[in-house]
DOFI-596579 format. One record per residue: residue in three letters; residue number from 1; x, y, z of N, C-alpha, C, O in turn. Coordinates in steps of 0.02 Angstrom, whole numbers, plus 50000, padded with zeros to 5 digits. Each point is the difference from the previous one (the first is absolute). Last residue first. Example, Ala and Ser with C-alpha at 12.3 -4.5 7.8 and 13.67 -1.06 7.14 Angstrom:
2
   r   k   n.u   n.v   n.w  ca.u  ca.v  ca.w   c.u   c.v   c.w   o.u   o.v   o.w
 ser   2 50642 49888 50354 50042 50059 50003 49961 50055 50037 50025 50055 50008
 ala   1 49990 49659 49988 49955 50059 50000 50045 50060 50000 50052 49999 50033
***
This chain:
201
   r   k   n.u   n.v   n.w  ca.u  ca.v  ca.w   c.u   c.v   c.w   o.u   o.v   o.w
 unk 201 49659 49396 49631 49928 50026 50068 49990 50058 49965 49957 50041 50019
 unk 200 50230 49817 49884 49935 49988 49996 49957 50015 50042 49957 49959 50015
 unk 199 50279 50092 49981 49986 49935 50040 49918 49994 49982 49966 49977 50046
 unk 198 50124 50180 49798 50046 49961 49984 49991 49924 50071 50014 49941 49987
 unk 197 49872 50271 50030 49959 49952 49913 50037 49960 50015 49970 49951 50023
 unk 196 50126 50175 50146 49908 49974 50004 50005 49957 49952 50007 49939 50007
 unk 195 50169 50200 49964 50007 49947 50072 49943 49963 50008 50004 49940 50015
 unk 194 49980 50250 49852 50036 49939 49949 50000 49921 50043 49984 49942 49987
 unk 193 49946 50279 50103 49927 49946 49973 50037 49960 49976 49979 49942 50001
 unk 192 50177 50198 50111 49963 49954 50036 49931 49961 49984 49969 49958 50033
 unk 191 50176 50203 49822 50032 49926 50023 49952 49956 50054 49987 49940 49995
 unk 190 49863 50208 49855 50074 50027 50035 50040 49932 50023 49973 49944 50000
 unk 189 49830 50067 49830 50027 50080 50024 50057 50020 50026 50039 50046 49988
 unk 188 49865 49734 49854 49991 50017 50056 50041 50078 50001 50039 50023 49958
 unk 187 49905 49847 49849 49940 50025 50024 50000 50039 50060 49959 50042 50017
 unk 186 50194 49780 49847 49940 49971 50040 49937 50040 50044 49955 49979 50036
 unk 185 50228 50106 49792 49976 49922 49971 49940 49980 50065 49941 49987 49989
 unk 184 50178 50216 50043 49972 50035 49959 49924 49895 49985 49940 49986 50002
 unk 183 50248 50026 50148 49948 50004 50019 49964 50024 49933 49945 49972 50000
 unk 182 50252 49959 49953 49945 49936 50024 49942 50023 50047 49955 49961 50017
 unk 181 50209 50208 49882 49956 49961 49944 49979 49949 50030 49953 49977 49967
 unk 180 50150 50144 50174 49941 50045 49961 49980 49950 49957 49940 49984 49998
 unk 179 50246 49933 50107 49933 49966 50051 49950 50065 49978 49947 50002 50031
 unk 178 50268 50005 49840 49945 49906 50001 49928 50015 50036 49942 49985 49983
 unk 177 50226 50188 50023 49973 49993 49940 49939 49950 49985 49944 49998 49975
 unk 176 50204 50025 50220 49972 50039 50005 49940 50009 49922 49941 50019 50002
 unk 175 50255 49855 50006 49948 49964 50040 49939 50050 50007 49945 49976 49987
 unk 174 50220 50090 49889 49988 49947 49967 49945 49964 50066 49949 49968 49986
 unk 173 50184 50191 50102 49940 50037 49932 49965 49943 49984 49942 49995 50019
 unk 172 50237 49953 50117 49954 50036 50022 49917 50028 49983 49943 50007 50023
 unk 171 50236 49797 49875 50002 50067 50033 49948 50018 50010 49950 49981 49968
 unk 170 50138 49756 50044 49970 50043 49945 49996 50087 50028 50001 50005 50061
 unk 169 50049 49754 50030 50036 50033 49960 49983 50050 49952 50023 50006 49943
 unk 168 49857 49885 50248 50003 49959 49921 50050 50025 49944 49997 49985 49940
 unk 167 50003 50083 50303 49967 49924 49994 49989 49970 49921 50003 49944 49977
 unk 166 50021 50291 50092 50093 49974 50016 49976 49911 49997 50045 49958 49996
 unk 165 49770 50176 49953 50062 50016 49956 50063 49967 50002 50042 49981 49958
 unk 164 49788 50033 50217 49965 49961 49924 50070 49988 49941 50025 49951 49971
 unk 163 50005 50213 50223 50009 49895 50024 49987 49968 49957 50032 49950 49986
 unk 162 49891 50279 49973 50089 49985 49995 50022 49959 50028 50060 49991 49992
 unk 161 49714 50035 49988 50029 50019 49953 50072 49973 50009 50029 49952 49975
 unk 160 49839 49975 50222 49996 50062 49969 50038 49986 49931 50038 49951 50003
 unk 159 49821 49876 50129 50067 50022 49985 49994 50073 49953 49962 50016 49954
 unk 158 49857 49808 50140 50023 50088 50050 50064 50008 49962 50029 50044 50032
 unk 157 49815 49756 49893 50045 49989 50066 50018 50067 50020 50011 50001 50061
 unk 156 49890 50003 49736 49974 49992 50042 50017 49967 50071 49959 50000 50045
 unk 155 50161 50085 49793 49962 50054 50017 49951 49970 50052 49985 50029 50051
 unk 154 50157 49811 49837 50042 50012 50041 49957 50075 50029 50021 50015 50057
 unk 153 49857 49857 49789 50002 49969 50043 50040 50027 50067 49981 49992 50058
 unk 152 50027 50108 49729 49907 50000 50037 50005 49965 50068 49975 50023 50051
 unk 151 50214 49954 49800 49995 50053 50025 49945 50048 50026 49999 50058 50019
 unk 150 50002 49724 49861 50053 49982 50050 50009 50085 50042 50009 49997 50061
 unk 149 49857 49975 49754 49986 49970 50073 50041 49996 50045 49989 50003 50060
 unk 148 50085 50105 49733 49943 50037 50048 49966 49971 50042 49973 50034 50044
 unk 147 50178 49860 49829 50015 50032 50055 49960 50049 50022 50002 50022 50057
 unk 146 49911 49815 49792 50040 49967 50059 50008 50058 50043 49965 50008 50050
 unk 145 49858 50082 49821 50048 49974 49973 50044 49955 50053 49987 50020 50057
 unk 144 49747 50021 49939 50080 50039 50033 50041 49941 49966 49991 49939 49993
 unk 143 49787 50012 50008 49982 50058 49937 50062 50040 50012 50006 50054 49972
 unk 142 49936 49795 50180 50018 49948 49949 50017 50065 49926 50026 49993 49946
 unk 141 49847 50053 50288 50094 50009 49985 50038 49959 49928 50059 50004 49982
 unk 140 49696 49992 50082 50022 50079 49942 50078 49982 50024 50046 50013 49961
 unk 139 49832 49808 50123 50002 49978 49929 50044 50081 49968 50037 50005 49951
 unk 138 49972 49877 50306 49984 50065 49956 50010 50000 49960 50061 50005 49990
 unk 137 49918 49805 50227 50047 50034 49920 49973 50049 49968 49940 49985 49995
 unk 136 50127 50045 50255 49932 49950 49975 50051 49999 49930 50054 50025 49984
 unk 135 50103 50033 50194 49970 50024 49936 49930 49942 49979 50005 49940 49986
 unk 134 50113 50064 50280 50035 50001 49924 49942 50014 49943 49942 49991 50020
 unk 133 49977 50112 50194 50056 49927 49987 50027 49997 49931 49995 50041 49954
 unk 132 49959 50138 50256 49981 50022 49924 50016 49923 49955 50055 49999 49974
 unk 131 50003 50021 50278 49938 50006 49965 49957 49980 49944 49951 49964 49990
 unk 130 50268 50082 50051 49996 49939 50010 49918 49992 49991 49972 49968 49956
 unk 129 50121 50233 50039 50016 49996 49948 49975 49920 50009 49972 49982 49949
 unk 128 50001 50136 50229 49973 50019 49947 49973 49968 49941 49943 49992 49977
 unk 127 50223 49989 50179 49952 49956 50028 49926 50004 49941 49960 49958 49981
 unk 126 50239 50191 50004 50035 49929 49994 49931 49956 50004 49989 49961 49955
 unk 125 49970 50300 49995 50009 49950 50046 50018 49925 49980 49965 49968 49960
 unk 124 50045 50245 49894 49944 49959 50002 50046 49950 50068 50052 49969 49989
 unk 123 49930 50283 49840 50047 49975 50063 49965 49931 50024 49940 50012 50007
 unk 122 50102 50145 49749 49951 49962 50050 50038 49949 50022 50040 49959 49978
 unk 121 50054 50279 49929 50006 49930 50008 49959 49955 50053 50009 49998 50061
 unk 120 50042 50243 49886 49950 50000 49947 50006 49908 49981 49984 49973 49946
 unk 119 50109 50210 50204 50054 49964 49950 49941 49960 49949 50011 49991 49940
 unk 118 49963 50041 50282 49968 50090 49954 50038 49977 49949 49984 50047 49963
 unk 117 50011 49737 50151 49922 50031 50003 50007 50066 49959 49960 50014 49956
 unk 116 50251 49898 50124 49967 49987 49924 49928 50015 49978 49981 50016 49944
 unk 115 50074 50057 50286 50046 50020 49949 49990 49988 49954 49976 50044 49965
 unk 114 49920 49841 50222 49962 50078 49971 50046 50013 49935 49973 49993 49945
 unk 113 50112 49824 50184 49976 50003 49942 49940 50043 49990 49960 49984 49957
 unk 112 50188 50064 50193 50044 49948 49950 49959 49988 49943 50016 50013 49942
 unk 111 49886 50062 50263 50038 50055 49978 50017 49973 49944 49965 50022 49955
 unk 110 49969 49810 50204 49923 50021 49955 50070 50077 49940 50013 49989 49941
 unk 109 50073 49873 50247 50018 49981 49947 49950 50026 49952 50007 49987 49941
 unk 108 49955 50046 50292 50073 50026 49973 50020 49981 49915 50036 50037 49967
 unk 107 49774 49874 50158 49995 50066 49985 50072 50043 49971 50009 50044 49958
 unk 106 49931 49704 50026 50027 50035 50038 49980 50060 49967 49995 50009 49939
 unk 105 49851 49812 50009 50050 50021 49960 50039 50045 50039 49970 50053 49989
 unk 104 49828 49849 50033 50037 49939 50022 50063 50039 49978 50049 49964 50007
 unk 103 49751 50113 49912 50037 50010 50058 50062 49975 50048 50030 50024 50048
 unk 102 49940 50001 49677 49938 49967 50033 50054 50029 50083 50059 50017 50007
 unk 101 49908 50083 49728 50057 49967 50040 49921 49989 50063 49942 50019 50004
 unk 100 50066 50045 49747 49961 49984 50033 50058 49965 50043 50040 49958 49980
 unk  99 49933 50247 49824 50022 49947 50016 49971 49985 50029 49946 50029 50001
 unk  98 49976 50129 49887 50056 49985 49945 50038 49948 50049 50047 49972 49971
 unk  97 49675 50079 49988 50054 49983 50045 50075 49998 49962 50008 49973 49946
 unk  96 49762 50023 49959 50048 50043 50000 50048 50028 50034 50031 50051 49988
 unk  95 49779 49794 49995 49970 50061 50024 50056 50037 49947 49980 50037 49955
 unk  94 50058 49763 50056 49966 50017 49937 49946 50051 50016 49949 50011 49967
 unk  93 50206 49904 50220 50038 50024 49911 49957 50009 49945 50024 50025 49949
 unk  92 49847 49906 50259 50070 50061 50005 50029 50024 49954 49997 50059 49981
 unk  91 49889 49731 50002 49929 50063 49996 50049 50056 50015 50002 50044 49957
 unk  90 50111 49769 50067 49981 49997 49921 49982 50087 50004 50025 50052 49977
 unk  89 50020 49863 50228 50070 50015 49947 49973 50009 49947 50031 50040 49965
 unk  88 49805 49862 50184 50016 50081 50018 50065 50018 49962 50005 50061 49998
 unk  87 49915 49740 49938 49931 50050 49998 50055 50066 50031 50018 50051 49970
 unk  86 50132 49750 50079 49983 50024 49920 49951 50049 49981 50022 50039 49958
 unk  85 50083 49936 50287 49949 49960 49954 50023 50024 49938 50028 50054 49994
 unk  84 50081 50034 50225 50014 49976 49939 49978 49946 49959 50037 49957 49977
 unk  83 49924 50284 50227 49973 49929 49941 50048 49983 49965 50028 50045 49969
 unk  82 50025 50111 50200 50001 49937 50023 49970 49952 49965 50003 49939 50011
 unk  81 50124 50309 49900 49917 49949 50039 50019 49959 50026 50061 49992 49995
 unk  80 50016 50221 49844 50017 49957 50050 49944 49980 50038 49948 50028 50018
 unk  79 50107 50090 49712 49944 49986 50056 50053 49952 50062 50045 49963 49980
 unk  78 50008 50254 49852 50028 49938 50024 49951 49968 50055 49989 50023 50056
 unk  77 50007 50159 49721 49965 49975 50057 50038 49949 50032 50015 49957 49958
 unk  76 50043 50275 49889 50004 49928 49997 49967 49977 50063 50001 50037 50049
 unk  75 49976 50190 49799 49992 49999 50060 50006 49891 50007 49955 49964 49980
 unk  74 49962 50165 49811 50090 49973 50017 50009 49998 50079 50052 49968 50005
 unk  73 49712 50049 49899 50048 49930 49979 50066 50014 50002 50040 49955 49985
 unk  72 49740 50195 50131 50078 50002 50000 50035 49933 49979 50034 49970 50042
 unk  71 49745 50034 49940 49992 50050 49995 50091 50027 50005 50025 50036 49957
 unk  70 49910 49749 50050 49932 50008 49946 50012 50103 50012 49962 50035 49965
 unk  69 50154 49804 50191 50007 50005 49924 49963 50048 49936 50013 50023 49944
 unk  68 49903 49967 50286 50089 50066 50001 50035 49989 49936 50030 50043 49968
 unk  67 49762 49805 50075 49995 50065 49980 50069 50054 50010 50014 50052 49971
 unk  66 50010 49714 50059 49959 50013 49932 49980 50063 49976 50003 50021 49943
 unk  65 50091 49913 50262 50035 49981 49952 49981 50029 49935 50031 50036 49960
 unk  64 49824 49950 50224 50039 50066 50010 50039 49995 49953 50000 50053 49969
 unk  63 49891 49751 50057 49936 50054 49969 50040 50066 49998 49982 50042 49958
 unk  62 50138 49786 50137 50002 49970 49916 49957 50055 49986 50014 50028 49947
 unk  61 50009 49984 50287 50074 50027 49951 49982 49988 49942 50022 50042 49961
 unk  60 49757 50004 50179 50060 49945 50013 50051 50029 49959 49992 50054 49971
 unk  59 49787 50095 50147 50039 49972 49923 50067 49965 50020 50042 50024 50039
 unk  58 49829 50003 50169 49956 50014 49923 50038 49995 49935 49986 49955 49961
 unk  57 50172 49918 50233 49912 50019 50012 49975 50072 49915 50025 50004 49944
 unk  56 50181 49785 50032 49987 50080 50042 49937 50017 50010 49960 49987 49954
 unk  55 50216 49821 49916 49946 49999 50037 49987 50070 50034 50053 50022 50022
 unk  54 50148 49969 49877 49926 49975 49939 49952 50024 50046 49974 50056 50001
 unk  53 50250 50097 49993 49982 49939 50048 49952 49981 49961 49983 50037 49954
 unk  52 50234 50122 49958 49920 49956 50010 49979 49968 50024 50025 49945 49988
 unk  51 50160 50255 49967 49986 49922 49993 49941 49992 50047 49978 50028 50050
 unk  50 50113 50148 49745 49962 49989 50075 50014 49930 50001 50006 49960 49954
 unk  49 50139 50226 49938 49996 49941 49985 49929 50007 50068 49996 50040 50047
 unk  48 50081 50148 49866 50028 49968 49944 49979 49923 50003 49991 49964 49951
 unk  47 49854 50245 50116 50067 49975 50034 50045 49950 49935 49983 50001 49940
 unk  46 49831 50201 50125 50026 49979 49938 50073 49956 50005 50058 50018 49987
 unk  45 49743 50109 50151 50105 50002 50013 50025 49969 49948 50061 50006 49993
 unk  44 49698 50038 50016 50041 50059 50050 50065 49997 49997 50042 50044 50009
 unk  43 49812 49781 49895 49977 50070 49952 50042 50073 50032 50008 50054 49973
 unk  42 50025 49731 50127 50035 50009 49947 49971 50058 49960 50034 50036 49962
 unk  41 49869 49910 50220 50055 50004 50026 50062 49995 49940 50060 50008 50011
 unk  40 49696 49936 49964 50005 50077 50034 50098 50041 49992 50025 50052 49977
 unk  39 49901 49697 49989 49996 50037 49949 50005 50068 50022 50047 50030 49973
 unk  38 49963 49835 50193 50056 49987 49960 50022 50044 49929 50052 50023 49977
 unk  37 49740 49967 50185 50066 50033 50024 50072 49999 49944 50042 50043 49989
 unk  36 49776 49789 49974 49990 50084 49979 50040 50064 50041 50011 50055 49974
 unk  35 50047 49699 50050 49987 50008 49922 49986 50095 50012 50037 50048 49989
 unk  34 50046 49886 50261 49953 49990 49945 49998 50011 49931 50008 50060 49989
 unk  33 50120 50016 50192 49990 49933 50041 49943 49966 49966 49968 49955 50027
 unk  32 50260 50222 49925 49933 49978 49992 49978 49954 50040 50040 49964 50030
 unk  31 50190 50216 49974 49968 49939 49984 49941 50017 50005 49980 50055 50020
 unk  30 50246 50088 49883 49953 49988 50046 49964 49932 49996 50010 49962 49952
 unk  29 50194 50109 49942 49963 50065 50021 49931 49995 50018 49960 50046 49990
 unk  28 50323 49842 50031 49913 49974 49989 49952 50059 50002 49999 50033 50052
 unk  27 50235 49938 49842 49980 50039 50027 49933 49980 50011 49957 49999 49956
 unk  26 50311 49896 49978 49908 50010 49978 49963 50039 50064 50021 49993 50058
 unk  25 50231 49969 49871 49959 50012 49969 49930 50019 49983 49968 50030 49956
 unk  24 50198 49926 50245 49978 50036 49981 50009 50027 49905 50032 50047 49978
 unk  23 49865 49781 50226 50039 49992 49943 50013 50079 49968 49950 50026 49976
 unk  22 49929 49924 50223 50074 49990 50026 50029 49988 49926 50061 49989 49999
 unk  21 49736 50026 50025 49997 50070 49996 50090 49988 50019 50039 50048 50002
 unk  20 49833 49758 49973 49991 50020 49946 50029 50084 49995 50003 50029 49947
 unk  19 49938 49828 50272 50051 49981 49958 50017 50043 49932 50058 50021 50002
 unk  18 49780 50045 50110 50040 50008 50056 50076 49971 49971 50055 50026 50003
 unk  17 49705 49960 49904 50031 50049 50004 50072 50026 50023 50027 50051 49980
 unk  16 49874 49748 50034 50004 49996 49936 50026 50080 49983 50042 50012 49957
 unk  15 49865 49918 50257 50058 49987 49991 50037 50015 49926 50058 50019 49999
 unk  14 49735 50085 50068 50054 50024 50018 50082 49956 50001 50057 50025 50001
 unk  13 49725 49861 49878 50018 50050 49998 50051 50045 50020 50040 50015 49956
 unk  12 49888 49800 50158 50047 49993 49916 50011 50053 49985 50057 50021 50011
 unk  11 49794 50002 50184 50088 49976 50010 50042 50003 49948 50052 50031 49995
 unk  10 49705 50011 50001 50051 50057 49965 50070 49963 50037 50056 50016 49981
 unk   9 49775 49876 49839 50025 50001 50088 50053 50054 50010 50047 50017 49964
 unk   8 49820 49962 49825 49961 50026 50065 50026 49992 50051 49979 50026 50051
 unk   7 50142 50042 49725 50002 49924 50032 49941 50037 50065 50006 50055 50027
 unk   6 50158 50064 49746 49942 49982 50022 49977 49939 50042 50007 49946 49971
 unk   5 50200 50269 49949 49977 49945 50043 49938 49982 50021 49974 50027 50049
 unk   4 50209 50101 49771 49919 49998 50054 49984 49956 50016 49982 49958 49959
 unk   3 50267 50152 49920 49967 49985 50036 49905 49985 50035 49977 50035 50044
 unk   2 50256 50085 49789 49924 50002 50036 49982 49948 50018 49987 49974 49946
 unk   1 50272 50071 49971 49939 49961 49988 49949 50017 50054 50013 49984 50058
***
């Protein structure tokens, strides 16, 4: 796994480096201290995952988000911050963020969940997730069959497929099946908009 590291402090930075190169899966192939560094720095190394700082002097992470999406969409984003408002979680993921871990988060433990991140599983902070509050009401979920709520709901808590599965008894596929046709029903793209529509932001 590639590696890039975006954050203006460079302490974080080299620490984040320092930890992350002791896995040997992942390979950091370089850092940023800016959105447009960021973009540069993938047009050169084409990494698999960047993670992301928000706040940053000339282009922030949500404006860098948007464009490394907007030009490399398999390249996954993991934003890390010290925000955990709702405005800066919202505006992140609907940049196109594929997760959002917050600092407070041991550096040692960040590796763990890069992983489901290339696995193509939105990664969402415990504190995050608290955040995010329970479900306004949403008249389009009404347009989901029971278990397709019930399996909107378990996507949107972070469960991968095969927890989904071993939780409702059902296989792999069969879940995997559901959450095309409930995004197809509510419009959304990837698990982490499902995560969105489904807490109403």
């Amino acid at each position: 796994m590639k590696v890039l590291l975006v954050d203006d402090d460079p302490l974080i930075r080299q620490s984040l480096k320092i930890m992350l190169s002791r896995e040997e899966d992942i390979t950091v192939i370089g850092t940023a201290s800016d959105g447009a560094e960021a973009l540069k720095m993938c047009e050169a190394e084409q990494p698999d995952v960047v993670l992301m700082d928000i706040r940053m002097p000339n282009v922030d992470g949500i404006a860098a988000t948007r464009s490394i999406k907007r030009v490399y969409p398999d390249v996954r984003i993991m934003m890390l911050t010290t925000f955990d408002d709702k405005p800066n979680i919202s505006q992140a993921l609907s940049a196109g963020a594929d997760g959002y871990l917050l600092k407070t988060d041991k550096i040692s433990e960040i590796a763990g969940k890069l992983r489901p991140l290339v696995d193509g599983v939105g990664v969402l902070d415990m504190d995050v997730l608290k955040t995010l509050t329970a479900p306004e009401e949403n008249p389009a979920l009404d347009n989901l069959t029971p278990r397709e709520q019930e399996i909107t709901e378990l996507v949107a808590q972070g469960l991968t497929n095969k927890k989904i599965a071993e939780q409702l008894f059902l296989s792999e596929g069969t879940v995997r099946n559901n959450i095309v046709v409930i995004m197809e029903k509510l419009g959304v793209k990837n698990r982490t908009q499902l995560g969105l529509f489904y807490y109403g932001r």
